[in-house]
C-alpha positions in Angstrom: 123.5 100.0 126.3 121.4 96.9 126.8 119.0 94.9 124.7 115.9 96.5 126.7 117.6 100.0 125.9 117.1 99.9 122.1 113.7 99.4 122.2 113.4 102.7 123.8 114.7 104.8 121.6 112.5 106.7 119.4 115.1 106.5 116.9 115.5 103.2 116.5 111.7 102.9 116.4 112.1 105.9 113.4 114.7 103.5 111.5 112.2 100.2 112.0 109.2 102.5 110.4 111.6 104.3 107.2 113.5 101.0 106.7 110.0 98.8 106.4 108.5 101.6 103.9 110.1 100.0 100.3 109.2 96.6 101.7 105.7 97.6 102.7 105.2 98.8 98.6 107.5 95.7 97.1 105.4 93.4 99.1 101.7 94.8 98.0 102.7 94.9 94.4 104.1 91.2 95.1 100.6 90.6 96.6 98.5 91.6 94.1 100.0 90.0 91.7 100.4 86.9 93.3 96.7 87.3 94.0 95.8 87.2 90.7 97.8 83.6 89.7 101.2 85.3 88.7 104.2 85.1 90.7 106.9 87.8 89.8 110.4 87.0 90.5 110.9 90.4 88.2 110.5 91.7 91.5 114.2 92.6 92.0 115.0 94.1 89.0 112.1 96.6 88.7 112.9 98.1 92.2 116.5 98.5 90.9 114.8 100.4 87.4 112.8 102.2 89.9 115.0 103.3 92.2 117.5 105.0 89.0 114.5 106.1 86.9 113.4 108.2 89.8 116.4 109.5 91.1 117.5 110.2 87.1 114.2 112.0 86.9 114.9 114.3 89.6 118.8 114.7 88.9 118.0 115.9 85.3 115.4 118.7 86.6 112.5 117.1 87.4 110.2 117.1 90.2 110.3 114.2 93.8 106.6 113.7 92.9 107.3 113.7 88.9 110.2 111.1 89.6 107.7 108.9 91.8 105.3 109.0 89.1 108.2 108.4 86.5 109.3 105.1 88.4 105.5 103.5 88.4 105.2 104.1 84.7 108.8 102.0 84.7 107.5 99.3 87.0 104.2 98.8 85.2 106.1 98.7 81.7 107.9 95.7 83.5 105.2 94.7 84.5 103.5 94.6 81.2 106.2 92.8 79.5 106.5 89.8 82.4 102.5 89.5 81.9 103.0 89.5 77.9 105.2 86.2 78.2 103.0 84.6 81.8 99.7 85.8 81.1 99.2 85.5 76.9 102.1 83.0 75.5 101.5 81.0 79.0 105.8 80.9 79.7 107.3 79.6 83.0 106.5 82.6 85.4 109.7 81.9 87.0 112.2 81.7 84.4 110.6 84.7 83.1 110.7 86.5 86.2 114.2 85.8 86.7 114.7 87.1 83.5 112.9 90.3 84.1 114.8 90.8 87.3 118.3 90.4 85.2 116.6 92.6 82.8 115.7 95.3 85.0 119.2 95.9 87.0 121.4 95.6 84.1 119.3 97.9 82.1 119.3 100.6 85.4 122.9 100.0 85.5 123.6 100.7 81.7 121.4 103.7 81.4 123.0 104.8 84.7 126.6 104.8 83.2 125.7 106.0 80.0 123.9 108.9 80.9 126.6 109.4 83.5 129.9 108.3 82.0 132.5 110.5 84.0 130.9 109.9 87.1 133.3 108.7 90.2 130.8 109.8 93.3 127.2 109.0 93.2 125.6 112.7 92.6 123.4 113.7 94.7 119.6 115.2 94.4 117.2 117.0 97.4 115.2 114.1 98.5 112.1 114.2 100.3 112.0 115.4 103.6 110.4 114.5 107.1 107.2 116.1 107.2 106.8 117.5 110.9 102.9 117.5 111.1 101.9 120.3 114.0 100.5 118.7 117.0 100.8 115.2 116.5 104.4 115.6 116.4 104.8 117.0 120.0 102.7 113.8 121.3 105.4 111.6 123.8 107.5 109.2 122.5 105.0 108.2 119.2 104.8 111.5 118.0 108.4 111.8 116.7 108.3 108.3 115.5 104.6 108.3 113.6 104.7 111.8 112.3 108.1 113.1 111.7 108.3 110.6 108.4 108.7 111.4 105.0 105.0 111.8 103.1 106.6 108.5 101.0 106.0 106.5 104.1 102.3 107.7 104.7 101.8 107.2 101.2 103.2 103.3 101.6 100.7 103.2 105.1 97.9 104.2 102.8 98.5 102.3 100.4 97.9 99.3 102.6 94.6 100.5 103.5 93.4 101.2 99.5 94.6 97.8 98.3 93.0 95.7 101.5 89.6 98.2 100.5 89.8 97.0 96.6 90.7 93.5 97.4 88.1 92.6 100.0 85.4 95.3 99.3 84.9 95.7 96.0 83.7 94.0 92.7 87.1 94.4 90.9 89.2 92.9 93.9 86.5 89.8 93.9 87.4 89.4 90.1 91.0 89.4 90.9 91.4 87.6 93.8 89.3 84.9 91.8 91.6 84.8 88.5 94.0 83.6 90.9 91.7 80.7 92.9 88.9 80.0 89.9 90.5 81.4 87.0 87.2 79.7 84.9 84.6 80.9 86.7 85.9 84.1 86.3 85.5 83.6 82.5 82.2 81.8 82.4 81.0 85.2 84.3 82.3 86.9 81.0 85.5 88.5 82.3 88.7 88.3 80.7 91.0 86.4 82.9 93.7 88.1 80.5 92.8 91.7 81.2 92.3 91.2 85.3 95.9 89.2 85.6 97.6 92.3 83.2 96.2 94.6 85.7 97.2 93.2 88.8 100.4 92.4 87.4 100.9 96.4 86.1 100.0 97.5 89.1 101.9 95.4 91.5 104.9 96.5 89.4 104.2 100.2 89.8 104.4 99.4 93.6 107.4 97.4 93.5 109.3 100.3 91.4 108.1 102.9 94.2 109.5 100.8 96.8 112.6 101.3 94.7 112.5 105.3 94.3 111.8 105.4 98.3 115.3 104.2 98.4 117.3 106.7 96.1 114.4 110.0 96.7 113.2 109.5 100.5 115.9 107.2 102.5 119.2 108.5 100.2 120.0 111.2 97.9 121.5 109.1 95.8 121.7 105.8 93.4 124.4 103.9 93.0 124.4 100.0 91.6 123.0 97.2 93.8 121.6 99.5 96.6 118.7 97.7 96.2 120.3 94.7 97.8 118.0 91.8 98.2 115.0 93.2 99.6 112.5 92.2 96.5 113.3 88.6 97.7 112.7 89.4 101.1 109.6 91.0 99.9 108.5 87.4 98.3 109.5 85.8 101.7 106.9 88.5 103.2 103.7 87.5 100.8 104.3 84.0 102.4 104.6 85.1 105.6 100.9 87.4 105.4 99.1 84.8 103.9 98.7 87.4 101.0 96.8 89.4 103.4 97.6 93.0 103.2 97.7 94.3 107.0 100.0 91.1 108.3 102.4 91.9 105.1 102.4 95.3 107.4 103.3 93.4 110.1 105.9 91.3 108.9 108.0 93.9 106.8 107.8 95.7 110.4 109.3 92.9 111.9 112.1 92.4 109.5 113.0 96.2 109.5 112.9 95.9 113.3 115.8 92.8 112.9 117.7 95.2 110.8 117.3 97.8 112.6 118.7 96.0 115.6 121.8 94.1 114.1 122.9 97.8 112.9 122.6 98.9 116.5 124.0 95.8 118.2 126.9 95.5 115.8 128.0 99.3 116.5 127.6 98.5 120.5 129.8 95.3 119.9 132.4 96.5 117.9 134.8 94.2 116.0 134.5 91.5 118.8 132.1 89.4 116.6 132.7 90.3 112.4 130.3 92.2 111.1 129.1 89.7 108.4 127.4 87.5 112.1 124.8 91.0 112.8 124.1 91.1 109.0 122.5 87.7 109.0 120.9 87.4 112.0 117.7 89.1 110.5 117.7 86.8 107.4 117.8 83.7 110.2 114.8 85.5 112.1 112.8 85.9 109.4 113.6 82.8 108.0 112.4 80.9 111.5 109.2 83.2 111.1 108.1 82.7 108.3 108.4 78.8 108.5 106.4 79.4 111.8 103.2 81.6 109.7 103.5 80.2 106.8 102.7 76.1 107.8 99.1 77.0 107.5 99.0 79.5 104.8 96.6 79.2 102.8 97.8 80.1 98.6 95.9 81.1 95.9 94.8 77.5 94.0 95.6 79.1 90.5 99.0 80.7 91.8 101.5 79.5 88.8 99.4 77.7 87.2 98.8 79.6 83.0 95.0 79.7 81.7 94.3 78.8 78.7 90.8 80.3 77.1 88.6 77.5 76.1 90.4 74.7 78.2 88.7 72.6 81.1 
């Protein structure tokens, strides 16, 4: 099959939609926090804690939805620890980030093999299924792709549309958008700068996690170590890219899951001519060479890194 042939198949358009889904949630909890001032290299490791507190939910008798919920509260306690050392004590947000990240997919790992010592197989769970909405789904070509998905990926679709809302239309996304540009006239209007950069930070985190438990309860029925694999730094490479604007972060983690989508395709086609290791970098090299194309005007949030202090001008 040729290049042109790919593009139309409905399922290779189904694969570029349930492949973007954990990126779309890692990179709007990336976003808001980076909106706020706070970068969070934790980004990594809380998917990884999502993605087994999730599926270890469900495998030990509780419910998809339960485990989803299960795996925010996870994410927003990692969150809440990366803003205790960024946001109060004022401590590199990299170094700490890269220390939550460590934190968070040795921890998953550990629990994993301690709750599970015996284990040889990943076990398996019931993971969500595709929802085949009536109607829509008999629609030509777009109906199988939009609305035979898992509700996980309209949940990640909404979410884009509720954080854009909140950040551009309301009173508490002006606050948090300005802790991270004007971090003091945010506290000369009596916020706390403290609170609003916590919040964001929580809540990005519960995202991230999500993105995570997609992986183990929507795209697999199972966890094993690492499946995670590197998309939370893609997902930091994809906040650059938008312009920390929510609906071109939709369009950029579309574009990468359409790369990967297309190297896993291509490489099967080719067969062992080229090694495989060529089609898994090639959409690493086109994202790369698009995000240095988008992001040479980007425009980043003045207070981004930079640790407030109450009191000081």
């Amino acid at each position: 099959m040729d290049l042109m042939g790919f593009f139309l198949e409905t399922g290779f358009w189904m694969a570029c939609i349930r492949m973007a889904t954990p990126l779309i949630f890692g990179t709007l909890g990336e976003l808001v926090c980076e909106r706020a001032g706070v970068v969070n290299l934790g980004i990594e490791g809380i998917m990884a804690a999502g993605c087994m507190g999730g599926w270890m939910w469900v495998y030990l008798g509780g419910s998809l939805w339960g485990g989803i919920f299960f795996a925010a509260f996870v994410g927003a306690m990692f969150g809440l620890l990366h803003s205790l050392f960024t946001v109060y004590l004022g401590l590199s947000q990299h170094v700490t980030g890269l220390g939550i990240t460590m934190l968070g997919s040795s921890l998953s790992a550990y629990v994993f093999r301690m709750l599970l010592p015996r284990v040889t197989t990943p076990p398996k769970i019931v993971p969500f299924q595709p929802l085949d909405i009536p109607f829509l789904k008999d629609i030509p070509f777009l109906g199988q792709i939009l609305f035979s998905q898992t509700a996980l990926t309209y949940l990640a679709f909404a979410a884009i549309i509720v954080v854009a809302f909140i950040l551009f239309k309301t009173p508490l996304g002006l606050a948090l958008r300005m802790v991270g540009e004007n971090p003091l006239a945010v506290e000369a209007q009596g916020l706390s700068v403290f609170y609003l950069r916590t919040l964001a930070v929580c809540a990005g985190s519960a995202m991230m996690a999500v993105g995570g438990a997609f992986l183990t309860m929507s795209a697999f029925d199972a966890y094993y170590i690492g499946m995670v694999n590197g998309r939370g730094w893609i997902c930091i490479a994809l906040v650059v890219f938008s312009s920390w604007k929510p609906f071109k972060a939709l369009a950029g983690c579309l574009l990468f899951a359409g790369f990967d989508a297309l190297q896993m395709r291509v490489q099967q086609q080719a067969g062992m001519a080229i090694p495989y290791q060529f089609y898994l970098m090639l959409p690493y090299v086109f994202s790369i060479i698009a995000l240095i194309i988008m992001s040479r005007k980007a425009a980043y949030p003045k207070a981004l890194l930079i640790p407030f202090r109450k009191g000081e001008r």
